[in-house]
N, C-alpha and C positions, 0 to 999 in steps of 0.2 A: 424228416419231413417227406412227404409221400408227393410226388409230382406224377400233375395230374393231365395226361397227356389225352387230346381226344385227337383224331386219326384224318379227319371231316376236314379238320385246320391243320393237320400236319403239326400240329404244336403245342405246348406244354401250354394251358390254360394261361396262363402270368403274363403272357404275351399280349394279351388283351387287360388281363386285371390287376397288374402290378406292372406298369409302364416306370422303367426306373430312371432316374435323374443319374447322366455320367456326366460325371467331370475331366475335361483334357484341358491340362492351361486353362489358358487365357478363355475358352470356349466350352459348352456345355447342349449334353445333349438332353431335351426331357419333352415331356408333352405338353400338350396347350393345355393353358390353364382356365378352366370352364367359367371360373367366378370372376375371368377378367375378358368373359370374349372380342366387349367393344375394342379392346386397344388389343386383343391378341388382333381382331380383322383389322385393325388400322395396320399393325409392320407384315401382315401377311398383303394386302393390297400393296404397301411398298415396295416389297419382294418379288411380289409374282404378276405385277403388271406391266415385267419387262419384256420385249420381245422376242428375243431367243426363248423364252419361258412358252410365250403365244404360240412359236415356229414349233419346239420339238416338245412341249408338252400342254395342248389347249385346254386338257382339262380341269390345269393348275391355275390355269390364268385368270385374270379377273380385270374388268373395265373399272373397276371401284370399289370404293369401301364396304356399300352395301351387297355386292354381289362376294366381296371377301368375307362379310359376316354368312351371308347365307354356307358358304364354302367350309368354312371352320366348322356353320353347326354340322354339315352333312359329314366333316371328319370324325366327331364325336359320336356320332351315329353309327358309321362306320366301324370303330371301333368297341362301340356296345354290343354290334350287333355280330360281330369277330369277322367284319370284311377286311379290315385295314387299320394300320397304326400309323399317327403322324409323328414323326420325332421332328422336333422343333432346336433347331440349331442355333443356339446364344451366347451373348458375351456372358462372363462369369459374372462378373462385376455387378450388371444392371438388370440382366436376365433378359436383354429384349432381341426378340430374333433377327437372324441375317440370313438361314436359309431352313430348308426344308427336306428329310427326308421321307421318302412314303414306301410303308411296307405290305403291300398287298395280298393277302392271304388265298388259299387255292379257291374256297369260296367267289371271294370278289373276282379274281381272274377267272374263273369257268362259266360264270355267268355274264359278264361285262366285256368279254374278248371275245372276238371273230376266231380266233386261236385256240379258247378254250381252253388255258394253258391250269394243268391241276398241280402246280405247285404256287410258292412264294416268288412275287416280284418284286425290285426297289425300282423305283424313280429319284430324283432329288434337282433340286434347285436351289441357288445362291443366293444374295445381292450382289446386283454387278460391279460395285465399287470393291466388291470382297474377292472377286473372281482372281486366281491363277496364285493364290498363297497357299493352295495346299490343303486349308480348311475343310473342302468337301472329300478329302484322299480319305484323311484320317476319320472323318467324322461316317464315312461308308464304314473302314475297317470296325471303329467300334460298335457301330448298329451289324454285321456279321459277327461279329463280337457275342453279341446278347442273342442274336438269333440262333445261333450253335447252341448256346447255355439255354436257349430257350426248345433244343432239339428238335429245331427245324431240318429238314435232312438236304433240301438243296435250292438256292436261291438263283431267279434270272431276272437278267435285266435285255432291255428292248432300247437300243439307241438309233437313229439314224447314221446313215453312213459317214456323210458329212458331218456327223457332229465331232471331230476327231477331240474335244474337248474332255466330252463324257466317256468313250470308250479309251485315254487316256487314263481318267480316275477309277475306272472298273478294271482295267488289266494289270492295276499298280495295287489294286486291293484284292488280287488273286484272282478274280473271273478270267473265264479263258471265252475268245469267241469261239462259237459252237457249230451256227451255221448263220444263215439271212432267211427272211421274212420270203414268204412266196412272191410278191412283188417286188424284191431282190435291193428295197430301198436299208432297210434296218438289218442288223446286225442283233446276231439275239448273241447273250453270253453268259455265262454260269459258272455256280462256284457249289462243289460239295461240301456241306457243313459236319453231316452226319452219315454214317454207313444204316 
């Protein structure tokens, strides 16, 4: 099979068009599911209308249900249009999410950043009640995981200083911090996937 790599996205087509369903335990990584948006925006408004979410990531946030619909369709978008891929972090069992990880492509980030940044970023977020098990470590490594296989050649992530939470679960999943943000608040950090 011939992989089909365009250069624009830094990544192997599949990335966008074959979004694959992993299994870890009890947890599962896969995308939203388009024929179910109204109750994918209902656990994504559960999820992302906590306030640490508001604090270090506002673009994830949402006041409600309807501003969580509108959010999911703009991810779908998103990802037709090869800006960004949502992985949707869920029980095996019931399939209903409890967090979120976002893989933003060099497109999205050179257009949408002050930074301009031309490569792959992740963000991610929990449920608070799910927070400090571990869940969001493992669930990074396997999205770098798929991102290598998907020959991405190197991923960064942007934390605030104070979040010692997130740059915890990035140094535990190989990112190294790199340097900080010109306003000396964030912490940028990186991982090479691919030479």
């Amino acid at each position: 099979m011939e992989i089909m790599y365009i250069s624009k996205y830094k990544a192997d087509t599949d990335m966008f068009d074959k979004i694959p369903t992993i299994k870890i335990g009890q947890i599962m990584l896969r995308s939203i599911y388009p024929n179910k948006i109204d109750i994918e925006a209902k656990y994504y408004h559960r999820i992302s209308c906590d306030s640490l979410v508001k604090q270090y990531l506002p673009g994830a946030y949402t006041e409600n249900e309807e501003q969580a619909l509108k959010k999911i369709d703009e991810y779908i978008h998103r990802t037709l249009s090869g800006a960004s891929v949502l992985f949707c972090i869920a029980r095996t069992d019931d399939k209903k999410p409890i967090g979120y990880i976002l893989c933003n492509s060099p497109i999205m980030n050179f257009h949408n950043s002050k930074e301009q940044i031309g490569d792959w970023t992740i963000d991610f977020w929990l449920h608070p009640d799910i927070r400090g098990n571990g869940i969001m470590t493992v669930s990074v490594m396997y999205v770098l995981d798929h991102m290598q296989k998907m020959q991405i050649p190197k991923v960064y992530a942007y934390t605030e200083k104070e979040n010692i939470k997130s740059v915890k679960v990035l140094t535990k999943c190989g990112m190294k911090i790199i340097d900080e943000t010109g306003d000396n608040k964030m912490y940028r950090l990186g991982i090479l996937l691919n030479e």
